[in-house]
ZADO-1210 file (C-alpha; in nm, 4 decimals, padded with zeros to 6 digits):
<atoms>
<atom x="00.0000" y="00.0000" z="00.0000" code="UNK" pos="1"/>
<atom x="00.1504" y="00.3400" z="-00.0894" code="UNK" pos="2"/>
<atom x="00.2478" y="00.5645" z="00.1762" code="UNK" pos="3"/>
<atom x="00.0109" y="00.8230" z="00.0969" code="UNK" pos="4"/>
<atom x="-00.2967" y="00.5972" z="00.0638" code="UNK" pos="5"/>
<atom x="-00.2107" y="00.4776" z="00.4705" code="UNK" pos="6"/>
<atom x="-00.2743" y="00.8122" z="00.6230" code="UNK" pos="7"/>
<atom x="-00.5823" y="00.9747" z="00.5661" code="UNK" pos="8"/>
<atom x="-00.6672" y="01.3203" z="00.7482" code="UNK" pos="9"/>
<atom x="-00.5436" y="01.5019" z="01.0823" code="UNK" pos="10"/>
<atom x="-00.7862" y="01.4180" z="01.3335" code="UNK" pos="11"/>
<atom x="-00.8214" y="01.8018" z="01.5108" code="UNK" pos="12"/>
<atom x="-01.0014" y="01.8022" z="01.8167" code="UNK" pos="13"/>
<atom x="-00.9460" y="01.9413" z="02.1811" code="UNK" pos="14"/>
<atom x="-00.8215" y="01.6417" z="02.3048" code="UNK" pos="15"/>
<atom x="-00.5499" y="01.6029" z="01.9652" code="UNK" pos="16"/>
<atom x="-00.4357" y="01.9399" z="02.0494" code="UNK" pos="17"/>
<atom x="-00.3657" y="01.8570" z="02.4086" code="UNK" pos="18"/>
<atom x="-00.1614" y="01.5453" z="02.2940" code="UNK" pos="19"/>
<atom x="00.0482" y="01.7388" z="02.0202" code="UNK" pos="20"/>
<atom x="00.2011" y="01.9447" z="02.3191" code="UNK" pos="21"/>
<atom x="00.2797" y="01.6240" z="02.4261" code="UNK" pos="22"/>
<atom x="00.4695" y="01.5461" z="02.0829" code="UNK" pos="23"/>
<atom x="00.2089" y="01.2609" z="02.0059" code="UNK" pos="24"/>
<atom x="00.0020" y="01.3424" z="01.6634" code="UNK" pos="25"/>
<atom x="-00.3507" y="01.1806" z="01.5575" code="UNK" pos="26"/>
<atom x="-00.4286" y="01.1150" z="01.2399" code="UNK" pos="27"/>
<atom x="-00.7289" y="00.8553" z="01.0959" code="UNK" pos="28"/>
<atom x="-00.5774" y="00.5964" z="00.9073" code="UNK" pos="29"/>
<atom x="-00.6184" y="00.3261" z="00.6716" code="UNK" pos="30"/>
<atom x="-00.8528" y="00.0288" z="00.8320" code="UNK" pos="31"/>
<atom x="-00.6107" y="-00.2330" z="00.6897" code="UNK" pos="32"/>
<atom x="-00.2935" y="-00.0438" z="00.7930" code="UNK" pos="33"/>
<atom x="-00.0718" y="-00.1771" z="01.0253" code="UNK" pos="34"/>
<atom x="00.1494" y="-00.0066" z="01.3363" code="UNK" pos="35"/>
<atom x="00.4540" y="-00.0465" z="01.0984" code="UNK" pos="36"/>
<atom x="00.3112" y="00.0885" z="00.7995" code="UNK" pos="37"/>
<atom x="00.1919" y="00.3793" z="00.9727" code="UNK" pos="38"/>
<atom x="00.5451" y="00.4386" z="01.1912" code="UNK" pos="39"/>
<atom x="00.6516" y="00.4731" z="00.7895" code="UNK" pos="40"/>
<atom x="00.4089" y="00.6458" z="00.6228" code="UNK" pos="41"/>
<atom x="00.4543" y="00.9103" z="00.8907" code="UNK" pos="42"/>
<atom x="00.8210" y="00.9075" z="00.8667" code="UNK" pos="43"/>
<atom x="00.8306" y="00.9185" z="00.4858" code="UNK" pos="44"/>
<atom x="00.5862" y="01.2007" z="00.4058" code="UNK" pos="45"/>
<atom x="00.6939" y="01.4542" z="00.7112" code="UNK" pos="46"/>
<atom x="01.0620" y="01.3613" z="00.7634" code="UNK" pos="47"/>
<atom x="01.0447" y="01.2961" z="01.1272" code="UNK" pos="48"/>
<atom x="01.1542" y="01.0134" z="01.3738" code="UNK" pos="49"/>
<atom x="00.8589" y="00.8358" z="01.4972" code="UNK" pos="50"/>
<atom x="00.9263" y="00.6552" z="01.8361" code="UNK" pos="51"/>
<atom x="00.5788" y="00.4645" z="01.9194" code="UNK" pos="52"/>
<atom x="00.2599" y="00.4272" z="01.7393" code="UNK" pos="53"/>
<atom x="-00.0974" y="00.3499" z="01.9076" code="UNK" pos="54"/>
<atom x="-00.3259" y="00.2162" z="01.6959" code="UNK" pos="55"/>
<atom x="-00.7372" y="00.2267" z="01.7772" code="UNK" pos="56"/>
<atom x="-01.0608" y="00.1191" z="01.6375" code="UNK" pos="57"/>
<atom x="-01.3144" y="00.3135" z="01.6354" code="UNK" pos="58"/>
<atom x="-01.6584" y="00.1965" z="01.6574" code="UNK" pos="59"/>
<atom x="-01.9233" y="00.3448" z="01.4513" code="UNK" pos="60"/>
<atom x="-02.2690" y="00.5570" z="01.6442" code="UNK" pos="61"/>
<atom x="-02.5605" y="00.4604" z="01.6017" code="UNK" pos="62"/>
<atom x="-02.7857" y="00.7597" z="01.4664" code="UNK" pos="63"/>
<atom x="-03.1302" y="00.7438" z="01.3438" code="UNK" pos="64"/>
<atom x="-03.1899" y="00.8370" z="00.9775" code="UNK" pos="65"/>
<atom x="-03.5460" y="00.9748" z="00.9183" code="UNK" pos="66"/>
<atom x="-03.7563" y="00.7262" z="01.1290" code="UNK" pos="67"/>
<atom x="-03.5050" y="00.4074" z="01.1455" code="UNK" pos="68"/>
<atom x="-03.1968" y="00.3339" z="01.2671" code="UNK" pos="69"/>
<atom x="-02.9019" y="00.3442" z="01.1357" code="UNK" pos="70"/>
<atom x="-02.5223" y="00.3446" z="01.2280" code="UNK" pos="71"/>
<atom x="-02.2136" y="00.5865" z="01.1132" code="UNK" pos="72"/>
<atom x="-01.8639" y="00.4003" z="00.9388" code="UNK" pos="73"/>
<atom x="-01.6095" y="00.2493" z="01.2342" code="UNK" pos="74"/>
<atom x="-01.2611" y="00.3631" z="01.1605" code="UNK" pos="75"/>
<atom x="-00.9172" y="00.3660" z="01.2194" code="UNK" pos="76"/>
<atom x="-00.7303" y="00.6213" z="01.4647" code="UNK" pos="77"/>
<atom x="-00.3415" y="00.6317" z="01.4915" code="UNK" pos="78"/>
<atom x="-00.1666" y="00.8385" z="01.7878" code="UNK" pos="79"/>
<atom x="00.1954" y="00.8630" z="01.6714" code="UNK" pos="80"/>
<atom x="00.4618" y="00.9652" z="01.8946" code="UNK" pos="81"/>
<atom x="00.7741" y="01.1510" z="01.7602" code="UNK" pos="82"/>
<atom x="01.1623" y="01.2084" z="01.9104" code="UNK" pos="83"/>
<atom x="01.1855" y="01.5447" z="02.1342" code="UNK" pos="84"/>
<atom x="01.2247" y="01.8062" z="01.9433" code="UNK" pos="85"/>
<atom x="01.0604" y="01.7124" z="01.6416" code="UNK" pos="86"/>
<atom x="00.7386" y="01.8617" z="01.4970" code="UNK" pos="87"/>
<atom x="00.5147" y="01.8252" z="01.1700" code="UNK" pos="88"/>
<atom x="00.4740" y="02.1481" z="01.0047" code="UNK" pos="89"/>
<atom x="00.1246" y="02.1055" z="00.8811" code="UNK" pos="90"/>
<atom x="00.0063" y="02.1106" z="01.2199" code="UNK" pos="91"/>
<atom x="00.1903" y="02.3936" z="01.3074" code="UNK" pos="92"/>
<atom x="00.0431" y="02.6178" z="01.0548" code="UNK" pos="93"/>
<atom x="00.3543" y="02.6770" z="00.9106" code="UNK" pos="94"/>
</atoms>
């Protein structure tokens, strides 16, 4: 799987923002991708050292739609941790 196709979007929320002080990054992956592939992909595309990688699956909600139920796509979180001192530009607004 190409390195581009792994990583799929910043995840930006309060709790993301709190961990990137922290030096850890969040981004929604790839459901098929793997800790490795993701330590890689992330070390490929931004040019940083990636120490650890947490990988989560996230369960879909269940939401109604009109008058029935129905339930919203589970997917893929990665928390990536990087060396001290490094950063990722893009979520620096640089």
């Amino acid at each position: 799987m190409a390195y581009e196709h792994i990583l799929i979007a910043p995840v930006l929320s309060e709790k993301s923002n709190e961990l990137r002080e922290q030096g850890k990054y969040v981004f929604k992956v790839h459901t098929d991708a793997t800790k490795i592939e993701i330590k890689e992909a992330v070390r490929k595309l931004f040019d940083v050292k990636v120490l650890d990688c947490t990988v989560i699956n996230v369960d879909g909600k269940v939401k109604r739609v009109r008058s029935r139920p129905g339930k919203t796509s589970s997917w893929k979180k990665a928390i990536v941790r990087l060396a001290p001192g490094e950063t990722i530009k893009v979520f620096e607004g640089v």
